[in-house]
VOPAGU-2260 file (C-alpha; in pm, 1 decimal, decimal comma):
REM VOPAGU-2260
SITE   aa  ch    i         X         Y         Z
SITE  UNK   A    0    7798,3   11791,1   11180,3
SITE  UNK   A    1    8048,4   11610,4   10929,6
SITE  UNK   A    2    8340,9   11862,1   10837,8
SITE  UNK   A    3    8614,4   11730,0   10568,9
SITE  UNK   A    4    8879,2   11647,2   10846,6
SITE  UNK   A    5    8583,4   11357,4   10969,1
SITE  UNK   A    6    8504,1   11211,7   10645,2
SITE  UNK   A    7    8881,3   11168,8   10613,4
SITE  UNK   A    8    8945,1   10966,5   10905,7
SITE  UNK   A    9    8591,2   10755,6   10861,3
SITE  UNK   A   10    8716,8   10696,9   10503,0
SITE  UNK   A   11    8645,8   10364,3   10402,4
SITE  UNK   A   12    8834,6   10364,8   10044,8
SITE  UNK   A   13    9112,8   10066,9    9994,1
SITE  UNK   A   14    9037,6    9862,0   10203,6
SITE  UNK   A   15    8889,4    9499,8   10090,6
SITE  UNK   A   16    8531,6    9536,6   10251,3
SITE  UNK   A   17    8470,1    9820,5   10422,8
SITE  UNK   A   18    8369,8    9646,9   10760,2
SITE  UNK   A   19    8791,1    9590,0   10770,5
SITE  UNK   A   20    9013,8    9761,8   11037,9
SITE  UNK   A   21    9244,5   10015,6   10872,5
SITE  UNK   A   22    9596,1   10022,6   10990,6
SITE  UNK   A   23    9504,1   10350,1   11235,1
SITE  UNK   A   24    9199,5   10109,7   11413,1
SITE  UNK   A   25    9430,1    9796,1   11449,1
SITE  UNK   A   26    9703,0    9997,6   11579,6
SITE  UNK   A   27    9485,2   10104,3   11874,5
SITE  UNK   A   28    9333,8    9751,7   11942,2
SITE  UNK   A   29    9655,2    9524,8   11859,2
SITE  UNK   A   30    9774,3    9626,7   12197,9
SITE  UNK   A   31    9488,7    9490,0   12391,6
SITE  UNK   A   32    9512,6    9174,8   12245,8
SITE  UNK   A   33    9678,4    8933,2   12479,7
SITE  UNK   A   34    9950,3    8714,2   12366,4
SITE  UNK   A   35    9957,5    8346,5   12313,7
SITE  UNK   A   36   10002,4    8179,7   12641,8
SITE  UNK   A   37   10371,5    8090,7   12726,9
SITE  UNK   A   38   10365,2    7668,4   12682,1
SITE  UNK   A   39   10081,5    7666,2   12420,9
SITE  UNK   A   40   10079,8    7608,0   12084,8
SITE  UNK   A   41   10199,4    7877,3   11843,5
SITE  UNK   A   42    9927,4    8113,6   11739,6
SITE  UNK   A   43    9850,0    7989,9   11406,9
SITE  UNK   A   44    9550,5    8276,9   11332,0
SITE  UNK   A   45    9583,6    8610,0   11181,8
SITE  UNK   A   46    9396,8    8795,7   11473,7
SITE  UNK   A   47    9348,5    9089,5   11234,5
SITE  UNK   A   48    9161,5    8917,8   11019,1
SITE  UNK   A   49    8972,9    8718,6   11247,3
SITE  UNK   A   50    8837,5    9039,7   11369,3
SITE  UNK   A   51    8756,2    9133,2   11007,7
SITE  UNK   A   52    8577,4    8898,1   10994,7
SITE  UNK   A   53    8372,2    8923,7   11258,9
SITE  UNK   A   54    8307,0    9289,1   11182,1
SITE  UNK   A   55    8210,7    9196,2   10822,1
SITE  UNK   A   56    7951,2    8912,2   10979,7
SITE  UNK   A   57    7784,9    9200,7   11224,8
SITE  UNK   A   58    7751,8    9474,8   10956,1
SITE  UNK   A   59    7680,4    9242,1   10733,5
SITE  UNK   A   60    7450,5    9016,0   10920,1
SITE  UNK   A   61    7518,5    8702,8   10735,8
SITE  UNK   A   62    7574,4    8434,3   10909,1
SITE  UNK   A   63    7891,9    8235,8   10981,7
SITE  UNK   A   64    7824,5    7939,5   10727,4
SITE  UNK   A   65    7772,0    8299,1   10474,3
SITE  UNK   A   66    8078,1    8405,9   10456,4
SITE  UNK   A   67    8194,0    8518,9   10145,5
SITE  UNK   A   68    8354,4    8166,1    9957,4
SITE  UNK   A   69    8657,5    8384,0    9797,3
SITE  UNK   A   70    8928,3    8160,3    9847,2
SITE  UNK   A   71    9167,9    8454,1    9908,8
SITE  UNK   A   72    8892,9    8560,0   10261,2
SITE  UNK   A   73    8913,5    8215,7   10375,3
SITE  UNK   A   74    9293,3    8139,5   10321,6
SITE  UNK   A   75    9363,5    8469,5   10540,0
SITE  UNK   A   76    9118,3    8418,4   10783,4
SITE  UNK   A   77    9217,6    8068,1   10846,4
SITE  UNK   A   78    9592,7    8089,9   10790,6
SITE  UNK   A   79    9653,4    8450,8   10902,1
């Protein structure tokens, strides 16, 4: 059963679509993310966002080529 102290941490409110990681959720996966490997090229991706955007494609179900064209989504995703 849903008491107030679980609809608080499942809030969804602020964030820019509410398939996004909140600062609590990347904090536990940013961690398991390995690093760029030593020699490479510099990591030119916002990981974050790249897995915002995958979230937003599987609760979504859109496809790839469906992704929202707001400049702003694109520019982070892309840049980081």
């Amino acid at each position: 059963m849903w008491k107030p102290e679980h609809r608080r941490a499942a809030e969804r409110r602020g964030l820019r679509y509410p398939s996004n990681l909140t600062d609590g959720e990347w904090t536990l996966i940013e961690p398991m993310i390995t690093a760029a490997k030593r020699g490479g090229r510099r990591r030119e991706v916002n990981v974050r966002e790249v897995l915002n955007a995958i979230f937003y494609v599987l609760s979504t179900g859109c496809q790839w080529q469906a992704l929202p064209l707001n400049p702003n989504f694109l520019d982070r995703l892309l840049r980081g």
